[in-house]
N, C-alpha and C positions, 0 to 999 in steps of 0.2 A: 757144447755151449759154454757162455764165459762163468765162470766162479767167482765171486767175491771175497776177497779177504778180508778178518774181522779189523774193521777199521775202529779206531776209541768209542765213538757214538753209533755208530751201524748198526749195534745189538739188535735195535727194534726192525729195522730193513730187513736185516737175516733172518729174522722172524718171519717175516711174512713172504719169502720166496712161495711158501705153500699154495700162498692166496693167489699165485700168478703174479705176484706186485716185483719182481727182478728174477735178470732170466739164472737159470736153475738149469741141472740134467731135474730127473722125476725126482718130485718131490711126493715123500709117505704122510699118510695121516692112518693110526693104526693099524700099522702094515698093510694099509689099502695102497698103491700106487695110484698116485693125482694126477694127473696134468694139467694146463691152464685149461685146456678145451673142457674135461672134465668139473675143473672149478665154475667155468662160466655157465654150465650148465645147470650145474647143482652144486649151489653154494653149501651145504653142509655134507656131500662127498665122504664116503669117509668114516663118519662121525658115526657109530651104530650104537643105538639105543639097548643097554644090558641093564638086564635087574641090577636093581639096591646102586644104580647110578641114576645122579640127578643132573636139573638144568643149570646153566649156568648163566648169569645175567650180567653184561659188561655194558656201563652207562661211560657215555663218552662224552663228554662237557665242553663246550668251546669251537664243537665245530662251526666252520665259514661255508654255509648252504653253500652249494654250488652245483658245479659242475664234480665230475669223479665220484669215485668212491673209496670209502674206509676200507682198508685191508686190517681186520683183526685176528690176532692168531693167540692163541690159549700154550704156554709152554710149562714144562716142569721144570726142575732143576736142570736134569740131565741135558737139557736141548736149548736150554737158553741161551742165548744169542747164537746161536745156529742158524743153517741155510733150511731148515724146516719149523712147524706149528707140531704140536700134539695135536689141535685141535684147529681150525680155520674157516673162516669164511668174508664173504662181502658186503656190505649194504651201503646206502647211497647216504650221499652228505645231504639229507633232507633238512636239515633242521639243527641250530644252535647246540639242542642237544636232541643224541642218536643212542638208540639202545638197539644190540647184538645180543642174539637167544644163543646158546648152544645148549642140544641136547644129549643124555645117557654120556657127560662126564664120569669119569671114572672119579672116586676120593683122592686127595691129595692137596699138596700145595702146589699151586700154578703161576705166574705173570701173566699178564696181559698188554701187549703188544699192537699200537694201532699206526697206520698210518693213511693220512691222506693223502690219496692219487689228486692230488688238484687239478692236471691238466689232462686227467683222463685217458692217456696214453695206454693203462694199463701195466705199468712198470713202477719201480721205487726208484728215483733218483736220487744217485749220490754224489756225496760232493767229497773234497778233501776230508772235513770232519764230520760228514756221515750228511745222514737223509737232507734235501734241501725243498723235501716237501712237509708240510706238517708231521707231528707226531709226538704219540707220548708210552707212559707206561703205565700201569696200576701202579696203586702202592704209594710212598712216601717221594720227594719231588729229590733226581739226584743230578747233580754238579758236576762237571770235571770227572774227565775218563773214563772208561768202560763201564757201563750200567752191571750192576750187581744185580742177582736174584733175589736176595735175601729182601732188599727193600719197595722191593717189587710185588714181592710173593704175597698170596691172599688164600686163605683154606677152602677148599669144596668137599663138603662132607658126602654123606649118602644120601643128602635131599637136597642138596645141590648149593650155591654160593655166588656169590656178589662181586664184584669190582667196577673201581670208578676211573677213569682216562681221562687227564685233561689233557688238550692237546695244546703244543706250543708252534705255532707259526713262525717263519723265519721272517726275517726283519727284510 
């Protein structure tokens, strides 16, 4: 299958091959191997609930009800803007604002990673300079060139952790 190359803004796209949202070979979530069929069947896949880890609550702002769904993917350093999530799943563009559970996070610092499938294809389209479907990151709002981790990054302790996504639509 085809590959994508880190494009300046794709950070977030490459994030979520996990989620089935762009084609990928197998994609891991905690050394479990994924596939889309896998993901569409169980969206938390993957994800195995271990003592002294908590949940994790990703509130996403701005979405455009529709049609599709959010592909959201939990990363650490090591994987940020990567063709894989640490952590992933799906949930539908119900409402203005949509909130994503993840549970038995491991501690650490993470990004958070969404995008919307608007046209419901099940894919992440890209364009020259990256996603031309909505999309955003936790964390602090960044401009110009490859999305850093640092201003993205949010902590998850041992009883788990918070992040908020606005998304930005294309024009």
């Amino acid at each position: 299958m085809k590959k994508f190359m880190l494009l300046a803004a794709a950070a977030p796209a490459l994030a979520l091959a996990a989620c089935g949202g762009a084609e990928t070979d197998t994609a891991t979530t905690d050394d479990t191997a994924m596939t889309d069929d896998a993901m569409a069947t169980d969206p938390m896949a993957g994800d195995t609930a271990m003592a002294g880890e908590g949940g994790v609550t990703v509130t996403i702002n701005g979405v455009e009800p529709g049609e599709g769904q959010l592909f959201v993917a939990l990363q650490n350093e090591e994987g940020f803007a990567g063709a894989e999530g640490t952590y992933t799943q799906k949930v539908d563009a119900s409402g203005a604002t949509v909130t994503a559970t993840f549970e038995g996070v491991a501690p650490g610092q993470y990004a958070a990673a969404v995008i919307h499938d608007q046209n419901a294809d099940g894919n992440v389209e890209l364009g020259e300079a990256g996603p031309t479907e909505a999309w955003g990151l936790s964390g602090t709002a960044q401009t110009g060139g490859a999305p850093k981790f640092g201003p993205a990054a949010f902590t998850v302790s041992e009883t788990g952790g918070n992040a908020t996504v606005s998304l930005m639509y294309p024009e």
